[in-house]
Backbone bond lengths (Angstrom), bond angles and torsions (degrees), N, CA, C in turn:
res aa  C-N    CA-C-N  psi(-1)  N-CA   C-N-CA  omega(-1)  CA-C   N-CA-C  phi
1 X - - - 1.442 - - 1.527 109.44 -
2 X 1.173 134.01 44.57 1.306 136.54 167.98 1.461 136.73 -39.81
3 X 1.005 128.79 89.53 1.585 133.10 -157.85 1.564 108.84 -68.81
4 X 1.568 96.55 144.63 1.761 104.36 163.00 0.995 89.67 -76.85
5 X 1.491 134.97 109.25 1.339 134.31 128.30 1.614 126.41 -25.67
6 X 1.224 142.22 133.49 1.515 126.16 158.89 1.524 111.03 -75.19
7 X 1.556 119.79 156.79 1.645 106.58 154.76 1.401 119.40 -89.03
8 X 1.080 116.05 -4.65 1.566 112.53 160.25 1.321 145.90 -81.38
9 X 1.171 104.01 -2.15 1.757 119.82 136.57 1.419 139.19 -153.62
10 X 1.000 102.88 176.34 1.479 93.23 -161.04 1.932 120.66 -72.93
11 X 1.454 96.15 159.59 1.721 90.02 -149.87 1.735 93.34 -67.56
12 X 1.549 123.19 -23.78 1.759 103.18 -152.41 2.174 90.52 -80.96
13 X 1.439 106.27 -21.31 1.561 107.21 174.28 1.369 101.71 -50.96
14 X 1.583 131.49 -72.15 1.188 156.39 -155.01 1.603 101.67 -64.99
15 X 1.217 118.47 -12.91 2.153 131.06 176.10 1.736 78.76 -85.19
16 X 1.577 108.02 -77.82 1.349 107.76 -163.90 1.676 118.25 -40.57
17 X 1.489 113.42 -27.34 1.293 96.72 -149.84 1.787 90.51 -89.71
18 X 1.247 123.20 -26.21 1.244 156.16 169.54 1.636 102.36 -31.27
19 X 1.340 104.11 -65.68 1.212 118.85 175.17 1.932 126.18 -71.15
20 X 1.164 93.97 -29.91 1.504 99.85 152.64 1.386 137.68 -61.25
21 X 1.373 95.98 -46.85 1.440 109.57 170.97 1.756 124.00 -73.67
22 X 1.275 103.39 -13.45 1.583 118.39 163.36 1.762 115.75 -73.71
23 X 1.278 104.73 -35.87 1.675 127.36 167.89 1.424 87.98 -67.50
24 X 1.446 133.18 -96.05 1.361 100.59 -144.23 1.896 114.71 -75.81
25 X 1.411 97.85 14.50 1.908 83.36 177.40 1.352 111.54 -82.37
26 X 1.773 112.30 -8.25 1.233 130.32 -149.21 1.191 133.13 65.21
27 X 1.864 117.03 -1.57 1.265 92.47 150.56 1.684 158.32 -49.61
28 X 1.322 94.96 -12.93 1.609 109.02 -176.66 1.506 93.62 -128.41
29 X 1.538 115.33 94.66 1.549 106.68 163.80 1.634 132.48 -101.53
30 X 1.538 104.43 -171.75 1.542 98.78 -161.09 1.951 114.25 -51.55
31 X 1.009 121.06 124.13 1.193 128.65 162.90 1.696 131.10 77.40
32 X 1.920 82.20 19.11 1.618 117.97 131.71 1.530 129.55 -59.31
33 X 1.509 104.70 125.86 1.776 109.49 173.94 1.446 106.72 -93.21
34 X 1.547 104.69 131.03 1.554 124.96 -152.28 1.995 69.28 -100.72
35 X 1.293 99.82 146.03 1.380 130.28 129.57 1.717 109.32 28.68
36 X 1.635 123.99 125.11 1.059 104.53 -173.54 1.744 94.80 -87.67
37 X 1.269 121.77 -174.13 1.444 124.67 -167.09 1.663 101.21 -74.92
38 X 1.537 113.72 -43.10 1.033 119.20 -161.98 1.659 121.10 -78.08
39 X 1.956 97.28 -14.17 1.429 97.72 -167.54 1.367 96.76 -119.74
40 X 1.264 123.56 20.39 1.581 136.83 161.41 1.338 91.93 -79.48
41 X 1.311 135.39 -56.06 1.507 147.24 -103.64 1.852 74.93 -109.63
42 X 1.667 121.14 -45.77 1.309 111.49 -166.62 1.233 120.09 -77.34
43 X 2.077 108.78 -26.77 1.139 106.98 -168.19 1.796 114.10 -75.94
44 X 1.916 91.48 -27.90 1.667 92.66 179.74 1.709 117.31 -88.06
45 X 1.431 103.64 20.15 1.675 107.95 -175.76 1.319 106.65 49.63
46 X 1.412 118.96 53.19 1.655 99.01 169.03 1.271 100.11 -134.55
47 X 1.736 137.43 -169.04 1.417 145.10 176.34 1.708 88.40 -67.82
48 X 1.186 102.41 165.04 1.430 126.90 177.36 1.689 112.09 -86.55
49 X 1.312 99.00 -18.59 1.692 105.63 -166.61 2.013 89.11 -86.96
50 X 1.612 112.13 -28.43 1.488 86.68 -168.92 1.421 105.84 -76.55
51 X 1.534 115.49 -30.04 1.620 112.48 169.08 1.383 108.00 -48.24
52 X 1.377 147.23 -36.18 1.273 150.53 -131.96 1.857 78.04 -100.79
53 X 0.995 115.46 -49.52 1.674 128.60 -163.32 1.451 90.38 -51.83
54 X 1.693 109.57 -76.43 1.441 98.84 -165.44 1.546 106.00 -73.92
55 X 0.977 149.59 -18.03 1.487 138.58 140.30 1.334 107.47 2.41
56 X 1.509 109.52 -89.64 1.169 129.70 -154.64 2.112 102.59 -65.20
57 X 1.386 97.93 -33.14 1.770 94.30 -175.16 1.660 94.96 -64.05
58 X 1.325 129.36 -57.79 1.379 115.44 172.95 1.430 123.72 -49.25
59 X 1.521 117.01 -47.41 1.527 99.59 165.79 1.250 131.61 -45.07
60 X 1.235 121.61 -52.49 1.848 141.12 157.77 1.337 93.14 -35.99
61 X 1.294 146.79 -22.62 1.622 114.05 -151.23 2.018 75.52 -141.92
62 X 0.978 127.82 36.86 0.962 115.70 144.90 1.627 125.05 91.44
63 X 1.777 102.22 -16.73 1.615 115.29 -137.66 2.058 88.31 -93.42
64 X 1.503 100.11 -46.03 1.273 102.24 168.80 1.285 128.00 -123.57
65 X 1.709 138.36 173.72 1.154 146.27 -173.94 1.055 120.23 -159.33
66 X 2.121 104.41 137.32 1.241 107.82 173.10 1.021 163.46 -60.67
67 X 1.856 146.97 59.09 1.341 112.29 -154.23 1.306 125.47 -81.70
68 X 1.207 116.34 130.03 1.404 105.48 -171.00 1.190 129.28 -83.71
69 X 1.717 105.08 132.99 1.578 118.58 -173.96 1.224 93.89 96.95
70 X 1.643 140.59 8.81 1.514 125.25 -176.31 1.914 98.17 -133.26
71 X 1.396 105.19 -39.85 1.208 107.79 -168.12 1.744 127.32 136.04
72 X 1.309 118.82 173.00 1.191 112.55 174.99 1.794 109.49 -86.31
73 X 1.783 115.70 159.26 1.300 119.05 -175.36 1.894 91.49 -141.37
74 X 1.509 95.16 174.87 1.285 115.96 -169.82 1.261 90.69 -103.64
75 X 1.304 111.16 122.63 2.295 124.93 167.73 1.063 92.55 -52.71
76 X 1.361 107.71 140.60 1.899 119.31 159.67 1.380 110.89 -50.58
77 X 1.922 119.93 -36.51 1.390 89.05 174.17 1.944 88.77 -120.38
78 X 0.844 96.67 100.97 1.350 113.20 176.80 1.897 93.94 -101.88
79 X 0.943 138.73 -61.57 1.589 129.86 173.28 1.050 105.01 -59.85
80 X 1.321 140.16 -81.85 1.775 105.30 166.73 1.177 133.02 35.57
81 X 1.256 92.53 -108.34 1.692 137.05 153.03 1.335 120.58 -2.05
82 X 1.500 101.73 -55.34 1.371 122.90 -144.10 1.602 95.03 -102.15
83 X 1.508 119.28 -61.85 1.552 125.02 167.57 1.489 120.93 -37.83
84 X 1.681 112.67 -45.43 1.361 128.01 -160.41 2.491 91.26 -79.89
85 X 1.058 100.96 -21.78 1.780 115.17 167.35 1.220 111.51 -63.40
86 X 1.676 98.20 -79.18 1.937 101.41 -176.59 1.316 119.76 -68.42
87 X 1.502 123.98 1.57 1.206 120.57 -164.05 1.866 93.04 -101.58
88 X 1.290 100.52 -34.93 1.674 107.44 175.95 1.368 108.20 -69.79
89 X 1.233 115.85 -36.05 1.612 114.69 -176.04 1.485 109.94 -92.50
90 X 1.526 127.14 -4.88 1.505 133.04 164.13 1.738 105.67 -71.11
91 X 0.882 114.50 -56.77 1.554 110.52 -173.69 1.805 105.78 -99.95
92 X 1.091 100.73 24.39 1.681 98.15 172.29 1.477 104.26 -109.70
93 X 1.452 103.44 -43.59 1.555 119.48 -176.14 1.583 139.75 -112.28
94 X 1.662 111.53 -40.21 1.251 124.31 154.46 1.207 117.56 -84.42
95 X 1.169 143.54 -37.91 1.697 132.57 -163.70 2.221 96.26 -78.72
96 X 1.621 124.62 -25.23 1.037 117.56 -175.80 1.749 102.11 -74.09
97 X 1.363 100.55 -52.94 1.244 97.30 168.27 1.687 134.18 -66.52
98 X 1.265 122.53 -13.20 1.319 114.67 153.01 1.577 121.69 -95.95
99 X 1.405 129.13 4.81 1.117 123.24 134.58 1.647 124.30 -57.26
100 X 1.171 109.65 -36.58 1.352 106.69 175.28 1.261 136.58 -86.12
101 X 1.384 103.39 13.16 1.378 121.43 -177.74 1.810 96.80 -96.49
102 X 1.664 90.27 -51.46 1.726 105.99 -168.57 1.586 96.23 -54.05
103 X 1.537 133.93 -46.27 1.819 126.12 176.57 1.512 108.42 -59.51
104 X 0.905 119.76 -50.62 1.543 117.72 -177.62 1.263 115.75 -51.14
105 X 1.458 111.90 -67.25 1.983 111.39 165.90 1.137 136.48 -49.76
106 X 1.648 105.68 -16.33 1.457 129.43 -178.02 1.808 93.20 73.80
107 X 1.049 140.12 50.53 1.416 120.83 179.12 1.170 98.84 -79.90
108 X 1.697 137.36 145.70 0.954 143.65 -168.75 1.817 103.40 -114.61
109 X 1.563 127.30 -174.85 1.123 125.62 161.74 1.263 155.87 -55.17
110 X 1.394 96.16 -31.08 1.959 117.00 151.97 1.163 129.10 -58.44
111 X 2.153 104.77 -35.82 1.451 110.59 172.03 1.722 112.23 -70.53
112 X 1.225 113.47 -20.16 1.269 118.12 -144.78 2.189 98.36 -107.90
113 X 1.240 88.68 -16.13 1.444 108.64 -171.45 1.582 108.64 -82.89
114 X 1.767 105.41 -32.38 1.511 109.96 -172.23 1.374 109.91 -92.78
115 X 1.576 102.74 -26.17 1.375 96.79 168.15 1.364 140.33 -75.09
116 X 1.884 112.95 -22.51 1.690 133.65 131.32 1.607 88.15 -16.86
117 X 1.316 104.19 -104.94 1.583 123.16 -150.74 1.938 110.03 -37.53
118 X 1.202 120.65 -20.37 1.385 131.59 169.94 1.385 108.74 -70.87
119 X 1.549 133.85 -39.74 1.084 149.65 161.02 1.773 109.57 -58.01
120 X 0.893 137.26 -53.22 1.220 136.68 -144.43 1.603 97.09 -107.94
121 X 1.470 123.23 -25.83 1.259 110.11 139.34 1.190 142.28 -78.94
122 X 1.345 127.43 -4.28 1.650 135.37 162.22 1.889 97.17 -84.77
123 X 1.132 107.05 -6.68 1.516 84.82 172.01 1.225 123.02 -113.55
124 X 1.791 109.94 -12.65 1.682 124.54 158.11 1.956 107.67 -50.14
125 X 1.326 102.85 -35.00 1.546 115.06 -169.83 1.367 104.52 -64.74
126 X 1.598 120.14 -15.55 1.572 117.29 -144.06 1.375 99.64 -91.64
């Protein structure tokens, strides 16, 4: 399973964020054991230490935990966690910067209105 990496950030972020996003699709739920370090490390072709990296940034942040001698697991509120993150870093970091895309192009409210309505029907679908 070898990942397109991005070059705009770094690959053990891009494991973590990977793995977050498996939490909230629900593929990986609460008090599920994610991935051992070593067979993350083979499936995404990378060193074992950068899996170990983002390991540890999810441990720090709450999302997963160690038991030791058994493995890592998913926090009961590991989505929580995880929403109450991207939702701080959506309007901290992307929503300024896609406002600033929307002044530059001049997109106005009709553009911005149809693209709402593109949203709100992919989520009637859901």
């Amino acid at each position: 399973m070898s990942a397109d990496f991005k070059l705009n950030k770094s690959i053990f972020m891009q494991i973590a964020d990977n793995i977050c996003n498996q939490v909230l699709e629900g593929r990986l739920k609460p008090g599920e054991r994610v991935s051992s370090i070593r067979d993350l490390a083979s499936d995404y072709e990378v060193n074992s230490n950068t899996v170990l990296r983002s390991y540890t940034i999810l441990s720090d942040a709450g999302v997963i935990e160690n038991k030791r001698g058994v493995g890592f697991f998913v926090t009961e509120d590991a989505e929580q966690k995880i929403r109450q993150r991207k939702r701080k870093e959506f309007f901290e970091t992307d929503l300024p910067e896609f406002i600033g895309k929307v002044q530059l192009l001049k997109l106005n409210k009709n553009d911005l209105n149809g693209l709402l309505s593109v949203i709100e029907f992919q989520n009637d679908k859901k």
